[in-house]
N, C-alpha and C positions, 0 to 999 in steps of 0.2 A: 504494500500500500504506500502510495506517495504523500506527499502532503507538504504544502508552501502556507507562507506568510500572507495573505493578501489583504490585510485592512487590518488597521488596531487603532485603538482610543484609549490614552489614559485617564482613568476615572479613580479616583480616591473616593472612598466612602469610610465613613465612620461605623463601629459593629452595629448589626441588628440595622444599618441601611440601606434601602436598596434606589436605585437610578433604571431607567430605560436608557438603552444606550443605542443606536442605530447607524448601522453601516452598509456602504455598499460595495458592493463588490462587482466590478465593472463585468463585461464579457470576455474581454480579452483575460482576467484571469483566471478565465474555466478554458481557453482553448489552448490549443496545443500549434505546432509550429508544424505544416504539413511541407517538406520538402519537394515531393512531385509538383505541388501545386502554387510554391514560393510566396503561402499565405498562409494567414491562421487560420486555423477551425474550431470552429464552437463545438465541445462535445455535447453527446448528449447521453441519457442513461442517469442512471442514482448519485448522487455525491451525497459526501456527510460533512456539517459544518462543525464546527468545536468550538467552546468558547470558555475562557477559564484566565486566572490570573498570571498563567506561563503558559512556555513548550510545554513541559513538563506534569503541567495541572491543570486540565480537560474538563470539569467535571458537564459540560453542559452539552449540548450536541442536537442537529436536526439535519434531518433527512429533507433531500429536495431533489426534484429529478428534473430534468433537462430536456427538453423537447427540442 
Protein backbone atom coordinates (compact mmCIF):
# COMPACT_ATOMS: atom_id res chain seq x y z
CA UNK A 1 0.00 0.00 0.00
CA UNK A 2 1.24 3.46 -1.00
CA UNK A 3 0.52 6.43 0.79
CA UNK A 4 1.67 10.53 0.36
CA UNK A 5 1.24 13.70 2.12
CA UNK A 6 -1.24 15.76 0.23
CA UNK A 7 -2.96 18.46 2.46
CA UNK A 8 -2.22 19.22 6.35
CA UNK A 9 -3.42 22.06 8.74
CA UNK A 10 -2.08 22.81 11.99
CA UNK A 11 -4.73 23.16 14.60
CA UNK A 12 -3.88 23.37 18.29
CA UNK A 13 -6.76 22.44 20.53
CA UNK A 14 -6.88 22.41 24.17
CA UNK A 15 -8.04 18.73 25.99
CA UNK A 16 -11.70 17.76 25.66
CA UNK A 17 -11.63 20.30 22.30
CA UNK A 18 -12.68 19.75 19.32
CA UNK A 19 -12.46 22.17 15.64
CA UNK A 20 -13.92 21.02 12.01
CA UNK A 21 -11.05 21.29 10.01
CA UNK A 22 -11.56 21.02 6.08
CA UNK A 23 -9.34 20.31 3.37
CA UNK A 24 -8.90 19.68 -0.07
CA UNK A 25 -7.24 17.70 -1.99
CA UNK A 26 -6.82 18.78 -5.59
CA UNK A 27 -7.18 15.90 -8.45
CA UNK A 28 -3.83 15.84 -9.55
CA UNK A 29 -3.11 14.23 -6.07
CA UNK A 30 -5.12 11.17 -6.76
CA UNK A 31 -3.56 10.67 -10.32
CA UNK A 32 -0.71 9.08 -11.33
CA UNK A 33 1.86 10.16 -14.16
CA UNK A 34 0.91 7.90 -17.33
CA UNK A 35 4.07 7.79 -19.60
CA UNK A 36 2.54 6.40 -22.92
CA UNK A 37 0.21 9.10 -22.77
CA UNK A 38 2.84 12.02 -21.20
CA UNK A 39 -0.19 13.07 -18.96
CA UNK A 40 -1.73 12.56 -15.68
CA UNK A 41 -4.45 10.35 -14.97
CA UNK A 42 -7.19 10.55 -12.44
CA UNK A 43 -7.47 7.19 -10.82
CA UNK A 44 -10.36 5.60 -10.18
CA UNK A 45 -11.52 2.67 -7.71
CA UNK A 46 -11.47 2.95 -3.50
CA UNK A 47 -8.84 5.16 -1.63
CA UNK A 48 -8.72 5.51 2.07
CA UNK A 49 -8.04 8.91 3.62
CA UNK A 50 -6.32 9.13 7.20
CA UNK A 51 -6.37 11.69 9.51
CA UNK A 52 -4.52 11.90 12.90
CA UNK A 53 -1.87 14.09 14.75
CA UNK A 54 1.39 12.40 12.77
CA UNK A 55 2.63 9.77 10.08
CA UNK A 56 2.65 7.67 12.64
CA UNK A 57 -0.81 8.23 14.58
CA UNK A 58 -3.84 7.57 12.06
CA UNK A 59 -6.43 7.15 14.35
CA UNK A 60 -9.31 8.55 11.99
CA UNK A 61 -9.86 7.28 8.29
CA UNK A 62 -12.64 7.31 5.35
CA UNK A 63 -13.22 5.57 2.47
CA UNK A 64 -14.00 7.38 -0.82
CA UNK A 65 -14.17 5.81 -4.34
CA UNK A 66 -13.37 7.44 -7.45
CA UNK A 67 -15.25 7.47 -10.45
Amino acid sequence: MSRKLVQFDRVQLQPGESRTVHLTVAARDLSSWSASGQTWVLGTGTRTVYAGDSATDLPLSATVTLR
